[in-house]
C-alpha positions, 0 to 999 in steps of 0.5 A: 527452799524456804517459804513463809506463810501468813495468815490473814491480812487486811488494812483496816482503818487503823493501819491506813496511813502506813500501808497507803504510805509504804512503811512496811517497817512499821506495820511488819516490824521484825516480822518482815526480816522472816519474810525477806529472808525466805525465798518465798513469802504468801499472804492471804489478801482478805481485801481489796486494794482498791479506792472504789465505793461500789460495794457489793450486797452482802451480809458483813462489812465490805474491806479495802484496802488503801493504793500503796498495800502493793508498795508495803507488801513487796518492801516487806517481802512478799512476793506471793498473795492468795486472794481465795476468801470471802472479802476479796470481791467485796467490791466487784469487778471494779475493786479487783480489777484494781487489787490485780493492778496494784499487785502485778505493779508491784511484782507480787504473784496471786493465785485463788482467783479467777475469770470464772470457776474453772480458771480459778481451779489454776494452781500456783507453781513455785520452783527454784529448779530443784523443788516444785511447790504447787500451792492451793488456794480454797475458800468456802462459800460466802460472797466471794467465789467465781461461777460459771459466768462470773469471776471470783475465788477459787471454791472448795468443793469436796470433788474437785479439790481433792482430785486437784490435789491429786493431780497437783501431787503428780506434778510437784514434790510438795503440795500446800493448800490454804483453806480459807474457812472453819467457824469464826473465833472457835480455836476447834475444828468441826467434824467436817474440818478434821475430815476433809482436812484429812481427806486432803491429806490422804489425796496427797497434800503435805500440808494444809493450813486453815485460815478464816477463823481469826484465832489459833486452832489445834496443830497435828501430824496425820500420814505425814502431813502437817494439819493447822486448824486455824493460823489466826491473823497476821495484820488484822488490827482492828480495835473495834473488832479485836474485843469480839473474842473471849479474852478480849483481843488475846485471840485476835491479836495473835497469829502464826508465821509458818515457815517450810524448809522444803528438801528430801522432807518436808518441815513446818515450823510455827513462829508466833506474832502479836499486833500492837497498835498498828503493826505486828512483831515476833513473839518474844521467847517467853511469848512463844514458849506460851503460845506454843504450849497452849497449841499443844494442849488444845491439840490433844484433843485431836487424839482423844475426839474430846474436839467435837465436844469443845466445838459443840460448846463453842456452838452453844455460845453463839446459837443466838445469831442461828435463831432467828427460824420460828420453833415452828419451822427448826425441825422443817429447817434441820430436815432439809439442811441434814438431807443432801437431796433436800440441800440440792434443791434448797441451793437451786430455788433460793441462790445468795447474793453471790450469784447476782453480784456483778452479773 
């Protein structure tokens, strides 16, 4: 069995016509030749599909995307979307129920989202008779996901998930999560990251994939699992957005197709894509050779911790948007948010938008 992977997608204004107008040719180019040849291809869907303007209240923009994604999606080979990340409800109930419209028309299977959080806990199963895939889909806690009394994403949570991936694993050959989360623009895990990524592993996930940050992050092996801190984006253009990085749109523009051959093993192989203009191709051979090696550089530092000091750096770079406490409450603020019992409390007085939004 062959799957693809892709990473984030959202249709930005940029790309509208060609998505609104079906040309997968030309926002997917030779991309989508990966993806109609494998058996199955997902995406994460970081956007609704949707034409309404009832925007939920919440820190960041609101994504949509045009009626006609489905159509652009299937032609260029999609067949699944995961739609656990902090975008897809940026338009309520209106604007999902419309996304699960234009994808059920179109054929495209979703998973990562659900009419309350215990029904969004549902794996997706994927078989050709012989191999079972179940795949995860998780994101972190921003805006998007579902509650006891409300629909929305499936979470991550440090309990449920990786008992879910244990039960998944008693019931599939392979399990694959997709995280959706890690620091926006930071090629290095945290601490945290690298922990539940390896915890995931241990539980019995084969592979895990991070996506959310926009860039590349760091690859490596653990107890026979395959670890991706960062996928970066798959169709993501922006022109506003992509100079938000370091180098300029470098890291924003560039992504990864992960392709599994699953049988007696499982491998995992990384094929680099770059954005330009409105559409994305393969790296050419050059190309990959250099983001490949750039992967396995920043890689080592998995090996020797030297992570954790590169992560701090990146943290230092944007203390800015994190300093808006007075000094005379940051140590206050730090005691509660390093306490879990604290936290606890913090979290049930003081809820976020995401627990009113379309109640």
């Amino acid at each position: 069995m062959k799957i693809a992977i892709g990473g984030d997608l959202c249709v930005m204004e940029d790309c509208y016509s060609l998505f609104a107008n079906g040309d997968s040719r030309a926002a997917f180019g030779n991309v989508g030749d990966i993806l109609s040849r494998s058996d199955y291809s997902i995406i994460n869907l970081e956007c609704a599909i949707t034409e309404s303007d009832n925007a939920i209240k919440k820190f960041g923009p609101n994504l949509k995307a045009p009626f006609g994604t489905g159509l652009t999606l299937k032609n260029a080979g999609v067949t699944h979307t995961a739609l656990s990340n902090n975008h897809i409800f940026d338009f309520g109930t209106e604007g999902i129920t419309d996304t699960l419209r234009e994808l059920e028309k179109n054929g495209i299977v979703h998973t990562g989202f659900g009419e309350n959080r215990e029904d969004a806990r549902r794996d997706l199963i994927i078989t050709d008779g012989k191999i079972k895939v179940a795949v995860i889909a998780v994101c972190e806690h921003e805006y998007s996901y579902a509650l006891d009394n409300r629909m929305g994403a499936r979470e991550y949570d440090p309990y449920d998930t990786v008992d879910d991936i244990a039960e998944a694993k008693k019931k599939a050959d392979y399990v694959v999560v997709l995280y959706h989360g890690g620091k926006e623009y930071c090629p290095f895990p945290s601490e945290r990251l690298y922990k539940l990524c390896h915890s995931m592993v241990r539980h019995g996930a084969d592979v895990v994939l991070c996506q959310h940050s926009h860039c590349i992050g760091c690859y490596e092996r653990y107890l026979g699992g395959h670890i991706l801190y960062g996928q970066g984006n798959f169709h993501f253009i922006c022109s506003k957005w992509s100079g938000e990085d370091e180098d300029g749109g470098k890291s924003w523009n560039t992504g990864l197709l992960v392709s599994l051959e699953l049988d007696k093993e499982c491998k995992l192989k990384l094929i680099p894509i770059l954005a330009e203009k409105q559409g994305i191709r393969l790296a050419n051979e050059e190309e990959s050779r250099e983001i490949l090696k750039e992967i396995e550089d920043r890689s080592l530092s998995l090996n020797n911790g030297e992570y954790k000091k590169r992560f701090a750096e990146f943290c230092k770079t944007v203390e800015g948007v994190y300093g808006f406490i007075p000094d005379s409450l940051k140590d206050l603020f730090s005691h509660y948010l390093d306490c879990e019992a604290h936290t606890d409390v913090w979290r049930e007085l003081y809820k976020t938008w995401n627990h009113t939004n379309e109640l």
